[in-house]
C-alpha positions in Angstrom: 0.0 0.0 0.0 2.9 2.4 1.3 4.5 1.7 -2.3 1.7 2.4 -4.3 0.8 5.6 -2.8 4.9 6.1 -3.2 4.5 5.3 -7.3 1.0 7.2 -7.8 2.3 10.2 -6.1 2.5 13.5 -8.6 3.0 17.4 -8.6 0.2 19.3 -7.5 -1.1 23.2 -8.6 2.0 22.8 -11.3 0.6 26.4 -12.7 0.9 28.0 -9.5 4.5 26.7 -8.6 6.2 27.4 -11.6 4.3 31.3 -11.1 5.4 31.2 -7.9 8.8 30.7 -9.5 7.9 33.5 -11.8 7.1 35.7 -9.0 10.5 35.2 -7.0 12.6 36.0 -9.6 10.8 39.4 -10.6 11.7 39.9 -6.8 14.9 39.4 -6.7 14.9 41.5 -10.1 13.2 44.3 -8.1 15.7 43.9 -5.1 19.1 44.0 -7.8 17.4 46.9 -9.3 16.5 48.9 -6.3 20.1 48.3 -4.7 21.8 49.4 -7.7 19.9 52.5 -7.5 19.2 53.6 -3.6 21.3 55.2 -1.4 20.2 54.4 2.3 22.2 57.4 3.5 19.1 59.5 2.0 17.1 57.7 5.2 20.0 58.3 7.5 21.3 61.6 7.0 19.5 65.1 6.3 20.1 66.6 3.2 21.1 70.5 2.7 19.7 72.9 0.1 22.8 71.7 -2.4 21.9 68.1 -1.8 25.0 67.3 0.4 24.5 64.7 2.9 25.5 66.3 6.2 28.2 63.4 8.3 29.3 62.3 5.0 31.9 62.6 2.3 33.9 65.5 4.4 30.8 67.7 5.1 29.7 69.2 8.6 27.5 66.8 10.8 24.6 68.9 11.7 22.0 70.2 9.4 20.7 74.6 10.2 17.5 75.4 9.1 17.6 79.6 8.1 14.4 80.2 9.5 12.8 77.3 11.2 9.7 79.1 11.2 9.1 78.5 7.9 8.9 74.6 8.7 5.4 75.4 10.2 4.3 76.2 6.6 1.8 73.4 4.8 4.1 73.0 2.2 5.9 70.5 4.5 3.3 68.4 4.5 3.2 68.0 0.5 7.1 68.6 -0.2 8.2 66.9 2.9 10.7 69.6 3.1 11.1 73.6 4.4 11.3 75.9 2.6 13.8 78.2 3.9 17.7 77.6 3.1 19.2 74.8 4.8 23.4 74.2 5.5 25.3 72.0 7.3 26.9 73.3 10.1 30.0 71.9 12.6 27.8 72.9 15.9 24.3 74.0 16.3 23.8 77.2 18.3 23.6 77.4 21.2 22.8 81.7 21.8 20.3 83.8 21.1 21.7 86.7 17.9 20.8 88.0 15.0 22.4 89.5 12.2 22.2 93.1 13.0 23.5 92.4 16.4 26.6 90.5 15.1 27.0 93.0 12.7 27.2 95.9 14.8 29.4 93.3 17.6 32.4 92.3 18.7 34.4 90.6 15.7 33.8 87.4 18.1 30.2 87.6 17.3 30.6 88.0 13.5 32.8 84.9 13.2 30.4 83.3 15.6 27.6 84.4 12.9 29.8 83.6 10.2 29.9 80.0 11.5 25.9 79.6 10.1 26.2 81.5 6.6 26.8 80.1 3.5 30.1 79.1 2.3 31.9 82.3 0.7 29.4 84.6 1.9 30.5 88.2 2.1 28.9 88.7 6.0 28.0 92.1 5.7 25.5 91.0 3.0 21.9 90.2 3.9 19.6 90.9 0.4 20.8 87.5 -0.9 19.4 85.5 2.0 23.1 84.2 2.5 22.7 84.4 6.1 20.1 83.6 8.8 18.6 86.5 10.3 18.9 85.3 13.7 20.2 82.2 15.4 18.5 80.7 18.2 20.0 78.6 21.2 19.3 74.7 19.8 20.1 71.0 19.8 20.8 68.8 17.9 17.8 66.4 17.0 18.1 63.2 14.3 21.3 65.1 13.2 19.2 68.5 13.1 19.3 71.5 14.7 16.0 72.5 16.2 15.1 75.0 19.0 16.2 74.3 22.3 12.3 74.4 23.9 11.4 74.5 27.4 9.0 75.3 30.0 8.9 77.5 32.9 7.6 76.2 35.9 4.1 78.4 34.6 3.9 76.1 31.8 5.3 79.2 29.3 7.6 77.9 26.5 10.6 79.4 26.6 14.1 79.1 24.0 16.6 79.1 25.8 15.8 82.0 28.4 13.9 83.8 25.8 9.6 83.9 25.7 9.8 86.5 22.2 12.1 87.1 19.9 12.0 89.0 16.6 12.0 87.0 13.2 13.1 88.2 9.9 11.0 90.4 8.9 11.6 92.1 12.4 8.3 90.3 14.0 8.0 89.8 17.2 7.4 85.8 17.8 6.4 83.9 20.6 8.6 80.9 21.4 5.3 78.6 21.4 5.2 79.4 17.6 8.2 77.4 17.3 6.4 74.0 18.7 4.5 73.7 15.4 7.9 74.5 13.0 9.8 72.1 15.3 7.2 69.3 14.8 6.8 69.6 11.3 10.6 70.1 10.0 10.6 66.3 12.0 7.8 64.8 10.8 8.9 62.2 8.3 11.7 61.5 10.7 9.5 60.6 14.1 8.4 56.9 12.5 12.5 56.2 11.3 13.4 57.7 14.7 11.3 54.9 16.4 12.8 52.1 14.3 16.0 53.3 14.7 15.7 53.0 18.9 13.6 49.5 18.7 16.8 48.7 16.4 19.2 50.1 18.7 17.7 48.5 22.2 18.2 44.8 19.9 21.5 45.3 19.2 22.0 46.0 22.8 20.0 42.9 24.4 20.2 40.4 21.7 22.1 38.0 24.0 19.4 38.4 26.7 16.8 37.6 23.9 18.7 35.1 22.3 19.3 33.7 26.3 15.5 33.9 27.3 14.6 31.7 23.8 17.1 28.9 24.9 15.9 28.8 28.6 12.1 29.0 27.1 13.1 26.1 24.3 14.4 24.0 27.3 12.2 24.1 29.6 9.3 23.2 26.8 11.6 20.1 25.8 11.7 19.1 29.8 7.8 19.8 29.9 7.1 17.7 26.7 9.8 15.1 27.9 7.7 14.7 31.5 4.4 14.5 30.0 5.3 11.4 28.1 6.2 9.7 31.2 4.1 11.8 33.7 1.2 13.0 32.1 -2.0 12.3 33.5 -0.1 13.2 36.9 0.7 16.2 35.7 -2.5 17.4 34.4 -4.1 15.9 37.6 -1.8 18.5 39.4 -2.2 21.3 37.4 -6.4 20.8 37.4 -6.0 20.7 41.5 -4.0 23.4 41.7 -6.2 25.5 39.9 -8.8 24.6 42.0 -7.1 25.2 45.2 -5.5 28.8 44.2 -9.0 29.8 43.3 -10.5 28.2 46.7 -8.1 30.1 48.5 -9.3 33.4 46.4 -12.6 32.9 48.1 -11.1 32.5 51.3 -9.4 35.5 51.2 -12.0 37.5 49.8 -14.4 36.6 52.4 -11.5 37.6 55.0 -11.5 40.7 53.4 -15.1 40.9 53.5 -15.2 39.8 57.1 -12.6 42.7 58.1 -14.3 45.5 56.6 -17.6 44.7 58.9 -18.4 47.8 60.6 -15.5 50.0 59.2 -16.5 53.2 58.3 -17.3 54.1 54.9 -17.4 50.4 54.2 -20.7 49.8 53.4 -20.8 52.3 50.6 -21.7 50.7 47.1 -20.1 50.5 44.2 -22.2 52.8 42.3 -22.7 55.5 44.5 -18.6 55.3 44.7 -18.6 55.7 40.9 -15.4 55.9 38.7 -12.4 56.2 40.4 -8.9 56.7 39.2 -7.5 55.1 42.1 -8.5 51.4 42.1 -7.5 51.1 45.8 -10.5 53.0 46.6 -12.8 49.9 45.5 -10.7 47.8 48.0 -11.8 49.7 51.3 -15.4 48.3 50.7 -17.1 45.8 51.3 -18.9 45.0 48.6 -16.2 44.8 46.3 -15.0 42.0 47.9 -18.3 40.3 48.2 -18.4 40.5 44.3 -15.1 39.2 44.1 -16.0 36.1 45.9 -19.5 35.3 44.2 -17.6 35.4 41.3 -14.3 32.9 42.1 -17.0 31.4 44.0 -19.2 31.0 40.5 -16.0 29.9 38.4 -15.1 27.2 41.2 -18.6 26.1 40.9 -18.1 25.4 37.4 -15.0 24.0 37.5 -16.3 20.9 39.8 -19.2 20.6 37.5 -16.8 20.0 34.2 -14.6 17.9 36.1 -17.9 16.0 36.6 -19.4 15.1 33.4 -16.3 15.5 31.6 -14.0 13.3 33.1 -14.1 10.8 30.3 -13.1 13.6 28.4 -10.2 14.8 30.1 -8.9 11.0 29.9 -9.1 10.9 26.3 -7.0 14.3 26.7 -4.4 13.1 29.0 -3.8 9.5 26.7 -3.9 12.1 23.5 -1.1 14.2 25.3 0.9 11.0 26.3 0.8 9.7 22.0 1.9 13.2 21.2 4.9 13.3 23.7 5.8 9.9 22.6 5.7 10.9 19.1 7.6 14.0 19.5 10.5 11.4 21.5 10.8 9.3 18.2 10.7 12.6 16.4 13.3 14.8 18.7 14.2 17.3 15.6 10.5 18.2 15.3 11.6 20.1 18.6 14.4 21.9 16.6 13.0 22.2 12.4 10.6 25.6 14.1 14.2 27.4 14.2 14.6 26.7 10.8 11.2 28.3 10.0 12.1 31.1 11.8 15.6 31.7 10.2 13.4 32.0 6.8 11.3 34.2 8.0 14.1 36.6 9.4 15.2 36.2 6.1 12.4 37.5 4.3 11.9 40.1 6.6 15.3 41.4 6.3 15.2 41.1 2.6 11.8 42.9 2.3 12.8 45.8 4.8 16.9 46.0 2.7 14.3 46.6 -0.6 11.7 48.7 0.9 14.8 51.1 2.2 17.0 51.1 -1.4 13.1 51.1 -3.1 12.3 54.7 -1.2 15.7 56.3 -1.3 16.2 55.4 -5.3 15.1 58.9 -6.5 17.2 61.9 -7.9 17.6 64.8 -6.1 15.1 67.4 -7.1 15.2 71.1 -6.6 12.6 73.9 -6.4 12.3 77.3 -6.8 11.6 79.4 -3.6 11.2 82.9 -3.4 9.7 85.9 -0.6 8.0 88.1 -3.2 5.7 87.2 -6.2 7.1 84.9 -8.9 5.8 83.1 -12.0 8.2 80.3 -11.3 7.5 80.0 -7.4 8.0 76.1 -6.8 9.2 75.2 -10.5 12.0 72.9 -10.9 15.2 74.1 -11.7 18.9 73.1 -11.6 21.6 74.9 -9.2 24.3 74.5 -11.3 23.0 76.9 -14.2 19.7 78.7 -11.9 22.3 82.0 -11.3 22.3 82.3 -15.1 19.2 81.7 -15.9 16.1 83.6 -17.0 14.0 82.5 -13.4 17.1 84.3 -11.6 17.3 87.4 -13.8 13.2 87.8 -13.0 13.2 87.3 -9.4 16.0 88.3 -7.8 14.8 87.2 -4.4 15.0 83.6 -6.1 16.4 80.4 -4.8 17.2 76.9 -6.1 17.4 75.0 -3.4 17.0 71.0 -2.3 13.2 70.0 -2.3 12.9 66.5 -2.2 13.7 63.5 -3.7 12.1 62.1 -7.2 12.3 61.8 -10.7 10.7 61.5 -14.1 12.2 58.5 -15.7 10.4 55.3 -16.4 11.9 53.5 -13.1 10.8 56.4 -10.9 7.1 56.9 -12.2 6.7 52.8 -11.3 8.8 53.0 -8.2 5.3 52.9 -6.1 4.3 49.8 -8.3 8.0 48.6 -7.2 7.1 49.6 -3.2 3.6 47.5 -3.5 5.2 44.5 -5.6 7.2 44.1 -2.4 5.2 43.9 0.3 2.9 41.6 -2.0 5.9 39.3 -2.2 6.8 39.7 1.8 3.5 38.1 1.9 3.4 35.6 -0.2 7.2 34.4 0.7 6.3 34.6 4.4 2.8 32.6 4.0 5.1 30.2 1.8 7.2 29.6 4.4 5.0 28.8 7.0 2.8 26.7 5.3 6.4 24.8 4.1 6.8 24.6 7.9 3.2 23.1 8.6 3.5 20.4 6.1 6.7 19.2 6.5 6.0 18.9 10.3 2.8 17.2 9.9 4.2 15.0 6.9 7.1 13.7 9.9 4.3 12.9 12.4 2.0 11.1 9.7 5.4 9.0 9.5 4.7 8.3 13.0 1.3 7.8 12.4 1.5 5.3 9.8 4.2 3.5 11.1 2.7 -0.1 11.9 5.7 -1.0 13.9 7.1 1.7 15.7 9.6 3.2 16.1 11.0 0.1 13.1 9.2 1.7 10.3 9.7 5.3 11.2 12.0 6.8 8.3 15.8 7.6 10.7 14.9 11.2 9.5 11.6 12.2 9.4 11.8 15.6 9.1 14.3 16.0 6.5 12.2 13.3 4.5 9.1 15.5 5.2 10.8 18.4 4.0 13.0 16.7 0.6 8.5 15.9 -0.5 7.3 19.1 0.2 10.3 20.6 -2.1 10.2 17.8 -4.8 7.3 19.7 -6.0 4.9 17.4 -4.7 3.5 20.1 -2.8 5.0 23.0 -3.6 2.4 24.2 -6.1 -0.3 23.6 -3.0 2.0 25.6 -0.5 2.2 28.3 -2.9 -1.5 28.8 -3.6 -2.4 28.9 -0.4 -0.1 31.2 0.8 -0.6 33.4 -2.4 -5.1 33.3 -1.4 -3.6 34.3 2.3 -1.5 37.2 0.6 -4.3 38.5 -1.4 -6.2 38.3 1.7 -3.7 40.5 4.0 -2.7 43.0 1.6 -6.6 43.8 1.3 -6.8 43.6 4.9 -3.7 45.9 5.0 -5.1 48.8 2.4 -8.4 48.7 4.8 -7.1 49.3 7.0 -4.7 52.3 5.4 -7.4 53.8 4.4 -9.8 53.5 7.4 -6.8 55.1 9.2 -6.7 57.8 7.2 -10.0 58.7 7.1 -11.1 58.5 10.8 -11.6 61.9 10.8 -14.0 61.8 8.3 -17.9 62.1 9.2 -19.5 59.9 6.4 -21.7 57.4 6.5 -21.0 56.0 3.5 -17.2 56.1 3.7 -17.5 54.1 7.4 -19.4 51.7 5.6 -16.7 51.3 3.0 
């Protein structure tokens, strides 16, 4: 019988396999394509109004914002970038001054001043916008430099020991306007700023993880390894116990209840106590106790009765749990093959998340006109290398090329969201695969077990490894991959819901809620 089903076996969902197949090469197309073209420093670094990555190749660590003010604007939110000149810098700064101050100064406060003006800048210029109007006392934030905020024991913002200061255009400003600007120059940064801690606090308690999973791992092999040989004690114990620890709630609750008799305020009820912050309030009355106890007293109750009628039941359990341990004894590397799973799966996660970064920092650098005054080519693109020659400059003198974001026009950066979606689609589909390829091999080395008529003779001397060479043989590879590809389809759906129902929570319409 064994040899016939051996003979008749065959490749199943062939279409789907050799699409998976398909499939895994476009990805690892995408993932050669997107590495040859990202730059994960764009994710890492800020970017000045030249494109210069400040920390890298020889430039200044720390990127300046001109007037941070101008962060608060709701072009941020569309550009993803402020629009106000932006250097790096060696230090941010860490006084209050502004350029007619350092002007008029000590030659200590011009070369101060000097420090946060553009390179080659003539410092007794101000009409080209070469220099910040003022400098405010700041720190350094995800390599930026943003105000230095605080508050006064009043709850009033304060920079440095400043409530007002005047701007530019010789404005007085309250430091609370600077919350805003603050928030919004950082806003694509708060969600990388996150990962990059979680990353951080790994790489500095791995070994603790990687500790606790061994100790876990060992003591589940000891617990399996007893059940085999002291099962229906152990479940015996366990049931007992339970029904002990919550005997001995009621005891104490009625205690509780027994102490409070004739305390005063005791006898107050629950709802004329109401909500309370403080849950120790509810424990200085009775009845809170006395609900406490009806209800342990209720589950106990229960308990006694399943144990009852269900004993038959719980026999059939414990001789179930005693087969599975002793199958998992002739099968020790089922204990071991989940590690595997996992080291695939960290696989495909770090491939996904490697792609997703070069994917989103592939584009070319692309630079916009900004300008003070009116201007017919406000927010055009333009190039820095010829914009000082050009007709935009000669028409508004006010004019400035300056960083943007990152983009492009060509063919590879008008897909590149087609690119960003392909990938998580594949995440999916490779991490479904990969479970299901987990599932089956481990219940194709216990149907060994199963079907063994003398055991442990007939038991193949690796089961798992057999499981796993007929999963890959394409016997079922073709199955494995259309059910993980139905659960893909499934989750990305699930995921662009949910997207959306996120983003439109604020939203009062019926018909969009029912969507």
């Amino acid at each position: 019988m064994m040899s016939l089903m051996l003979f008749s076996r065959g490749c199943t969902d062939i279409l789907c396999c050799l699409l998976f197949i398909l499939f895994l090469f476009g990805y690892f197309a995408v993932g050669i394509l997107a590495w040859s073209q990202g730059d994960p420093r764009k994710v890492i670094y800020p970017t000045d109004s030249r494109g210069q990555f400040c920390g890298q190749a020889g430039t200044k660590p720390f990127l300046f914002y001109f007037n941070i003010l101008k962060c608060a604007s709701p072009l941020v939110l569309l550009e993803l970038q402020c629009p106000t000149p932006q250097i790096c810098v060696e230090k941010c700064p860490d006084r209050h001054l502004n350029l007619v101050k350092a002007k008029l100064g000590s030659n200590e406060d011009r070369e101060y001043y000097s420090r946060y003006c553009k390179e080659g800048t003539d410092f007794t210029i101000l009409r080209d916008a070469l220099c910040p109007a003022m400098l405010l006392p700041s720190k350094a934030f995800t390599r930026r430099c943003l105000p230095a905020l605080g508050k006064l024991s009043g709850g009033v913002v304060v920079v440095g020991n400043e409530t007002s200061f005047f701007d530019d255009n010789n404005n007085r400003v309250n430091a609370t306007d600077l919350l805003e600007a603050s928030k919004k120059s950082n806003i694509v940064l708060e969600a990388r700023q996150v990962a990059m801690r979680i990353f951080e606090d790994y790489t500095q308690s791995w070994h603790w993880i990687l500790l606790g999973l061994v100790i876990a791992m060992v003591i589940s092999l000891i617990f399996i390894v007893l059940l085999r040989f002291l099962a229906a004690v152990m479940v015996w114990v366990i049931i007992i116990l339970v029904i002990l620890v919550i005997g001995y709630g009621i005891f104490h609750c009625y205690m509780e209840y027994a102490a409070l008799k004739g305390e005063p305020g005791a006898d107050v009820t629950i709802r004329d106590l109401g909500l309370q912050t403080d849950f120790s309030v509810y424990l200085q009355i009775q009845q809170t106790w006395l609900a406490f106890m009806i209800i342990l007293a209720i589950v106990e109750f229960i308990i006694i009765l399943l144990l009852i009628f269900l004993r038959k039941r719980i026999l059939i359990a414990i001789a179930l749990i005693k087969e599975a341990s002793r199958a998992v004894g002739h099968i020790m590397s089922a204990m071991f093959y989940p590690l595997l799973t996992f080291a695939l799966l960290a696989v495909v996660i770090a491939y996904w998340a490697v792609t997703a970064v070069f994917l989103s920092t592939s584009n070319e650098q692309i630079y916009k006109v900004y300008n003070k005054s009116d201007c017919p080519f406000s927010m055009d693109t333009c190039d820095p290398k010829t914009f000082n020659t050009s007709n935009v400059s000669a028409q508004c003198p006010d004019a400035e090329c300056l960083f943007a974001f990152y983009g492009g026009e060509t063919l590879y950066h008008r897909y590149l969201i087609l690119l960003q979606f392909y990938n998580v689609f594949l995440f999916f589909w490779c991490a479904n695969f990969v479970t299901a390829l987990g599932q089956v091999t481990l219940s194709g080395a216990f149907a060994s077990y199963y079907w063994a008529f003398k055991k442990p003779d007939d038991i193949p001397a690796y089961p798992i490894f057999s499981s796993l060479g007929r999963a890959l043989r394409l016997y079922h590879t073709g199955s494995l991959a259309f059910g993980s590809l139905i659960l893909s389809l499934v989750q990305v759906i699930r995921v662009l819901l949910e997207y959306l129902d996120h983003k439109l929570k604020g939203w009062k319409n019926a018909s969009l809620n029912l969507v």
